[in-house]
N, C-alpha and C positions, 0 to 999 in steps of 0.2 A: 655764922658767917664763915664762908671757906677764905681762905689768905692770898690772895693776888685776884680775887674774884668781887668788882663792887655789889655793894648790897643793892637789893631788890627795892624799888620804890615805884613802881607803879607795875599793876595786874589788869588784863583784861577779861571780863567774863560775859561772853555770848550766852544769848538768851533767845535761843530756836522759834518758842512756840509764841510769844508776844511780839517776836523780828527786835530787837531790839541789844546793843552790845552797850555796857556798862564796863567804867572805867575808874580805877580805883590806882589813889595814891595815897603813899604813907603820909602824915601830917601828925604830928604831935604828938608820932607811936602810934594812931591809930588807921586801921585801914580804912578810908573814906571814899564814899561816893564822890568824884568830882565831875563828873559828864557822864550823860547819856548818850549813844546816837540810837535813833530810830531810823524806823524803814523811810525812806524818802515818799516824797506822793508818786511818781510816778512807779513807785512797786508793785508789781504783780501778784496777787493772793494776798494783799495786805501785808507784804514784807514777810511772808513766811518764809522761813530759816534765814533771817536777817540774824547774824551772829552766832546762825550753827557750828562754823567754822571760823578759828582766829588766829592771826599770826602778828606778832610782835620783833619789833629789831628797832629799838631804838626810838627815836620821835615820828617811825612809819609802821601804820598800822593796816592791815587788810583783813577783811572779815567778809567770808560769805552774804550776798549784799541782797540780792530779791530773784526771783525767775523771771526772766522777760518772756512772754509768747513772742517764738520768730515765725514767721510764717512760710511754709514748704512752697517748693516751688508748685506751679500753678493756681497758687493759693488754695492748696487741698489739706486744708488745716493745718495745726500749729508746732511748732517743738519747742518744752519748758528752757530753755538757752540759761543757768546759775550763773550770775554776773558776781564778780568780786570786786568791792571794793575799796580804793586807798585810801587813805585820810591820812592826816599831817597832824599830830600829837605835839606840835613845838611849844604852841600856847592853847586857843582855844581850838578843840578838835578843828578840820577844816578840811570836806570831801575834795579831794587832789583829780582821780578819774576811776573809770570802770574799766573794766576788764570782763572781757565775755567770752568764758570758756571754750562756748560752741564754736567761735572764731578760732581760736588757738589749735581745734582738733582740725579743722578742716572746711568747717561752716556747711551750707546746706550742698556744695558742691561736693563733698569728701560725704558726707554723710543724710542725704535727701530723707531717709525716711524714719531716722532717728525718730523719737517720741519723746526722749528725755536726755538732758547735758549736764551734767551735775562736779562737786568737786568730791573726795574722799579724808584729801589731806592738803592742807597750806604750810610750806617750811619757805621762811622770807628771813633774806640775808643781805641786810643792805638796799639795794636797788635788786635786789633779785629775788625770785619768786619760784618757786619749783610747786609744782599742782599735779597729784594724781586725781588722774579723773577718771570720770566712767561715760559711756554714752549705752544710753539706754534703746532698744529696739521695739515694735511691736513683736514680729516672726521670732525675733532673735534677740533674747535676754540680754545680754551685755557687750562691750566690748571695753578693753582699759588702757589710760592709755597715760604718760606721764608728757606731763609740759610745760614749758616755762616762760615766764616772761621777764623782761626786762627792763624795767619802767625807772625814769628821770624825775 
């Protein structure tokens, strides 16, 4: 224990390949499973990388949430769009809203022929959010780009 610093009683640990984040609080000295969230039904690939990524601040939780297919304009197939998101750790977990990265960079207008929207890093402070992210090309490899939100 550092000295002006309260002790740690609850860890969150994402679990990529089943979509699923687990949430763990001290009780009795021991670290304990108390909730699970899984991937919701309407996630894309079965909630793959549900809890690749996790950020913690208090009783607000945001965790890498499922891929939506959005669909390009003319409807000439899809772009994977990583949606994040919130949930309310006050008592029982409780999903707040989503957040969909590929909106934040520009959406299909800023970026039509993306192929993929994805996160790198979540740092959540409060009611704030800072996201580096990536958008993916077919012609063109990457582009990066940081952004934030700021959610009630």
């Amino acid at each position: 224990m550092i000295e002006g610093v309260p002790p740690v009683r609850r860890i969150v640990v994402g679990d990529a390949e089943p979509g699923r984040v687990e949430i763990y609080e001290l009780v009795g000295g021991t670290w304990t499973v108390t909730h699970t969230i899984g991937a919701r039904a309407s996630s894309a690939l079965n909630g793959l990388s549900m809890g690749s990524l996790v950020a913690l601040d208090g009783n607000r939780l945001v965790v890498s949430g499922h891929w939506q297919p959005v669909t390009r304009p003319g409807g000439d197939g899809t772009i994977a769009d990583l949606r994040l998101e919130v949930h309310d750790l006050a008592a029982t977990p409780t999903f707040r809203e989503e957040l969909s990265v590929y909106d934040a960079v520009g959406g299909v207008d800023a970026h039509p022929t993306a192929s993929m929207v994805g996160a790198l890093d979540l740092d959540l402070s409060g009611e704030h959010l800072a996201v580096s992210a990536h958008v993916s090309f077919v012609e063109d490899p990457a582009a990066l780009a940081a952004i934030s939100f700021d959610h009630r």
